[in-house]
N, C-alpha and C positions, 0 to 999 in steps of 0.2 A: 574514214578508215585510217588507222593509224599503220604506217610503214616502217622498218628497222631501218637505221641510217646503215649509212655505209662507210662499213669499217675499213681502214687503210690504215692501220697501224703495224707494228713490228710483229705482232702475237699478241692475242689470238686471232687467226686469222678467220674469215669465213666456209664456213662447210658447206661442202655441196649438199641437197636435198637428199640423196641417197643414201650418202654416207650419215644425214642425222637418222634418217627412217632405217637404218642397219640397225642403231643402236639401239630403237625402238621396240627392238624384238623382245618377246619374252627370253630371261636367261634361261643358260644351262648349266647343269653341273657339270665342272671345272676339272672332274677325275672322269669325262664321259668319255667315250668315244669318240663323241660329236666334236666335242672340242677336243682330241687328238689331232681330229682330222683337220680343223679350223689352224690350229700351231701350225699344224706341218702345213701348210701353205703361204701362212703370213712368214713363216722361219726363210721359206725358199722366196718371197718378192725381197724380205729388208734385207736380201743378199746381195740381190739382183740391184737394189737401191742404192746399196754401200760398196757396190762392184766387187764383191769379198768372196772369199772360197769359206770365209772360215765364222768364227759363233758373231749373232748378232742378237741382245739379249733384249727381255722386256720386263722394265720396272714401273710399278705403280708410283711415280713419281713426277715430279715437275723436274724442267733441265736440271735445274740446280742440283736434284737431288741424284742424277744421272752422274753431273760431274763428281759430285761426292765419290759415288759407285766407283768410277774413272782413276778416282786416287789411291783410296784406303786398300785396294784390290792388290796395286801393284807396286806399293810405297813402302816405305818403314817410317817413323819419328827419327829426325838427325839425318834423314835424305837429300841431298844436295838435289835443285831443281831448278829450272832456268826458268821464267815468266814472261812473254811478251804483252807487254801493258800501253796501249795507243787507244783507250777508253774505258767503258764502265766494267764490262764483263770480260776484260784481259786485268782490270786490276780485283776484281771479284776473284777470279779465281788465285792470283797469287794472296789475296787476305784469306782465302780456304787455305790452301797451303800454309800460312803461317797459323792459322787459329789451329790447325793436327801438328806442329811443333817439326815443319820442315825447316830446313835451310833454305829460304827462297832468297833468289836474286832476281833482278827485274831489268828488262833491256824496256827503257821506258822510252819513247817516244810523243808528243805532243798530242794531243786527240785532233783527226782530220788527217793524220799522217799516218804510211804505210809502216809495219815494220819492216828492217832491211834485211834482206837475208843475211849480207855481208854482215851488219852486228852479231847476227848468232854465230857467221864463220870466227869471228875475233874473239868473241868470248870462248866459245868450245876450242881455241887452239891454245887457249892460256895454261899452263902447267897449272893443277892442283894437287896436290896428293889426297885428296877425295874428290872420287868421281862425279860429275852430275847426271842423277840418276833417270832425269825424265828432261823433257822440254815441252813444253806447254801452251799453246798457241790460240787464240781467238779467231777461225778464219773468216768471216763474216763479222766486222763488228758494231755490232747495235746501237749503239748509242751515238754512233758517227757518220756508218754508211760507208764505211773500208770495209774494203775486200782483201785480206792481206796476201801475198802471194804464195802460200801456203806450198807448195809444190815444190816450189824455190829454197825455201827456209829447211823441208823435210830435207833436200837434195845435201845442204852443208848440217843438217845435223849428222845425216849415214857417214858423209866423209871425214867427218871429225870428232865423233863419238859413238858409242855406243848406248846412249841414251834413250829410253822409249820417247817416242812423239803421241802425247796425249794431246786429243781436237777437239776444239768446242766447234762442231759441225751445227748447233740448232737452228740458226736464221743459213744455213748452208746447205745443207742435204734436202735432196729434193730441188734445190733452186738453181745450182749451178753442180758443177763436177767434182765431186770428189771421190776418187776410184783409190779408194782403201792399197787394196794390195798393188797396184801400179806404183803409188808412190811412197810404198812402205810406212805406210802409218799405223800407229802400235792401239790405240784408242780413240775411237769416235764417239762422241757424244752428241745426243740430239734429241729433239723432243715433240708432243704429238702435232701442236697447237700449231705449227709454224708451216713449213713447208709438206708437213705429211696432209694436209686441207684436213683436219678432223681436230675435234674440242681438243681441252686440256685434260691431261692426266697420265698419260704415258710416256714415259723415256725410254730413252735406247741407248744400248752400251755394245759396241762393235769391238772385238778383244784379238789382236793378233797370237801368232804361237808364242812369238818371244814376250810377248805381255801374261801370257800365261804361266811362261818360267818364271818371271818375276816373280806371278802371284803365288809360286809354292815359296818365296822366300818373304814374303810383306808381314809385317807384325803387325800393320794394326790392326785392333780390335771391331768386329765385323758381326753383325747376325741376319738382320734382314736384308740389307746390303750385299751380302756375301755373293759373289756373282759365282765363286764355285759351285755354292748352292743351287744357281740358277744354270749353269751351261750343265747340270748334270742329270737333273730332269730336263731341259730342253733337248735333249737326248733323244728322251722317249717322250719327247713333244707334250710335254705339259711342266707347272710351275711350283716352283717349294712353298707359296705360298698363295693363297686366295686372289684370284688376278680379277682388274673390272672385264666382268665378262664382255659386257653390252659395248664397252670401247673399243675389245679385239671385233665384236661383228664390225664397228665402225671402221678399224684399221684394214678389214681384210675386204671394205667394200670400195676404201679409199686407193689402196696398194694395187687393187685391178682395174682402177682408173688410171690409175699411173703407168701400169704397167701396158696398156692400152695403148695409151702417146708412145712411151718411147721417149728414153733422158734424151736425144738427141733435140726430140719438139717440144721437152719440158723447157729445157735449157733455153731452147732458141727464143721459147715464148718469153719467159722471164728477163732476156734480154732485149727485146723490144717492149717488153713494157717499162722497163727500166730508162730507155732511148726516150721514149714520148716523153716519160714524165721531167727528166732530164731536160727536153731540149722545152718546154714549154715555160719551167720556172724559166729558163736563160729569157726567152722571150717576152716572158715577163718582169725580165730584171732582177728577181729573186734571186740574190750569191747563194750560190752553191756551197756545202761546205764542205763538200771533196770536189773540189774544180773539175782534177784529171779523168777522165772516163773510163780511163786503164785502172785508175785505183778504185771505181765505185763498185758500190754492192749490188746483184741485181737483186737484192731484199728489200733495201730500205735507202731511201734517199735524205736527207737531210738538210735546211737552209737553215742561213742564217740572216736574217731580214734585217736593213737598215734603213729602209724607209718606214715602217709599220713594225708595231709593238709584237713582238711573238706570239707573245699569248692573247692578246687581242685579237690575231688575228685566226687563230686555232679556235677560241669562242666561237666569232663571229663564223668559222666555218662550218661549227656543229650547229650553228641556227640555221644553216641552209642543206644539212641532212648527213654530212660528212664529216668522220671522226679520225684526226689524226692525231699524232703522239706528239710530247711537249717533249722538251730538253730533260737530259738527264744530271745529275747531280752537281756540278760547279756551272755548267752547260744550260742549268735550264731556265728559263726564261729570255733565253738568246739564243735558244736553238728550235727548230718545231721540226720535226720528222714522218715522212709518209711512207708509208709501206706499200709493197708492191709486190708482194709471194702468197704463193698457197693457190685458194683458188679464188685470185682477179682474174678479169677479162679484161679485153681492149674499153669496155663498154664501162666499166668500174675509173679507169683512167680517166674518159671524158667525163661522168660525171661526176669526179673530183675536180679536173680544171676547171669547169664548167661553175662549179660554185666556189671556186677558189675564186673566180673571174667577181662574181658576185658579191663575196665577201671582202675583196679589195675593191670591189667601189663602195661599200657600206661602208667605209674606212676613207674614204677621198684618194688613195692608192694611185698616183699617177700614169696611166697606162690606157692602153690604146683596148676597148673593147674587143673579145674575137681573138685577139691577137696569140692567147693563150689555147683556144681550141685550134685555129688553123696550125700551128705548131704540133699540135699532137695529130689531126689530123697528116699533114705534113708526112711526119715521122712514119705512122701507119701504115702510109702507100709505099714506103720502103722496103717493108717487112711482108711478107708473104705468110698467109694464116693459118693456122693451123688447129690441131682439135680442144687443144686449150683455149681455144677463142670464143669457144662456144660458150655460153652462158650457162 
């Protein structure tokens, strides 16, 4: 009998059995009733999700295609725009920005490092006679396993600009907090495949008021995209354009899972699985490559291995049934990253240590057998369970 390994990488993550068997369902037409009714319930959880009073939209797209949304919506061409760039998808988005013909600046950072809030305080207080029109942040970043302080950074953008704060929330929402209107954020972006535990294909665009004044003054050129288009049938709880049906059943069977926990037992879960997997690489000598536990992500962890070949060791771990993610672009084959969002269990952790354990002695890996499960176990009896633990 052949088994699906098990996936621990950044996105796509695993779907719970409900949520595939939702999508399972015969569709419905998309101007029904039925699906009026199916909108206006998922419209009320990704509220509930993004802690927001106000529109939270849905595009047939991949993240990418969400941040697009994110920009064109509330930009012009010759917009001055700030970038925090400390890995692959904080400098993604500033080459989006310049590929639509912004003014992008870049408070760049080393990858493995936090952004400082205090650099956006110094740049936003520098005299321009052109304003910068947005600031642009990666809260979760993927390619390294920073968490950046996002809270922090909104807190000196409001005191020193008037600037929209546009979020790449994707490897973020759902895993850890981010309470939209608490911390005045103007655009969130995120997508299905990661923390929403349901396939690929859906983005989301969370739009403040003052992001909407913007967007009566944005020039650029927009048609499927156009999220006016979308906040104006999402009204009347339906979409300007042919939506995957079969993916809203799946979002709307996923969101009352969630909604079920409780962000409080999301959160707390993703932080103890975050701790296990943490403290079990240290035990097994695997550097870390965000040391600090203040700056890690509870999405995705990252090493940097100096005893054993990276990608050697990523092989040898898919022959024992588990799939993790390699380095990303100047990063890769000296970095390997394990994911740890959506829907893992405690039981998902052990059996990646468990054949980590296995693949570093197929390697001669110098290390004490065990020594990597009683670490996670360890870790486990600290943390108290809860309904995300359940398989």
């Amino acid at each position: 009998m052949d088994n699906p390994p098990t996936l621990m990488i950044p996105g796509p993550t695993p779907v719970p059995e409900q949520v595939l068997l939702a999508s399972a369902q015969p569709p419905i037409s998309h101007r029904s009733t039925d699906f009026r009714t199916l909108m206006a319930e998922i419209t009320a959880h990704l509220k509930w999700l993004h802690q927001t009073q106000h529109d939270v939209l849905i595009l047939a797209s991949s993240g990418t295609g969400a941040m697009e949304a994110g920009m064109i919506n509330f930009l012009s061409p010759g917009d001055r725009v700030l970038v925090g760039c400390n890995g692959k998808f904080g400098d993604r988005w500033a080459d989006l920005c310049q590929q639509f013909g912004l003014e992008t600046e870049r408070i760049t950072v080393p990858w493995g490092q936090a952004l400082a809030p205090k650099d956006f305080q110094q740049h936003l207080a520098t005299e321009h006679q052109q304003p910068i029109k947005a600031v642009i942040i990666t809260h979760s970043e993927t390619s390294t396993g920073v968490l950046n302080d996002l809270e922090a950074i909104a807190r000196e953008v409001k005191a020193h600009s008037q600037a929209l704060i546009i979020v790449d929330a994707v490897t973020s929402l759902g895993i850890c907090p981010v309470p939209m209107d608490e911390w005045g954020l103007d655009v969130v972006v995120s997508a299905s495949q990661k923390g929403y535990r349901m396939p690929p294909g859906l983005g989301f665009v969370a739009v403040s008021p003052r992001a909407w004044q913007a967007y009566g003054s944005a020039r650029f050129p927009r048609f499927y995209l156009d999220l006016g288009k979308s906040q104006k049938d999402a009204v009347a709880n339906t979409t300007p354009f042919t939506p995957p049906v079969n993916l809203f059943f799946a979002l709307q069977a996923s969101l009352q899972m969630m909604r079920s926990e409780g962000l409080a037992t999301m959160f707390a879960h993703q932080q103890c699985l975050m701790h296990a997997t943490r403290t079990a690489l240290r035990a097994l000598n695997l550097p870390l490559f965000v040391p600090n536990d203040a700056l890690a992500s509870p999405a995705v962890t990252a090493i940097q291995p100096d005893a054993v070949d990276p990608e050697s060791l990523r092989f040898q771990l898919q022959q024992h049934g588990v799939i993790i993610a390699a380095g990303q672009d100047h990063m890769r084959g000296q970095l390997i990253r394990i994911g740890h969002l959506g829907y893992i269990c405690r039981r998902d952790i052990l059996t990646t240590v468990a054949a980590l354990e296995a693949a570093l002695q197929d390697l001669e890996y110098p290390f004490h057998l065990g020594v990597g499960i009683q670490a996670v176990q360890h870790s486990f009896s600290q943390h108290s369970a809860g309904p995300s633990d359940l398989p």
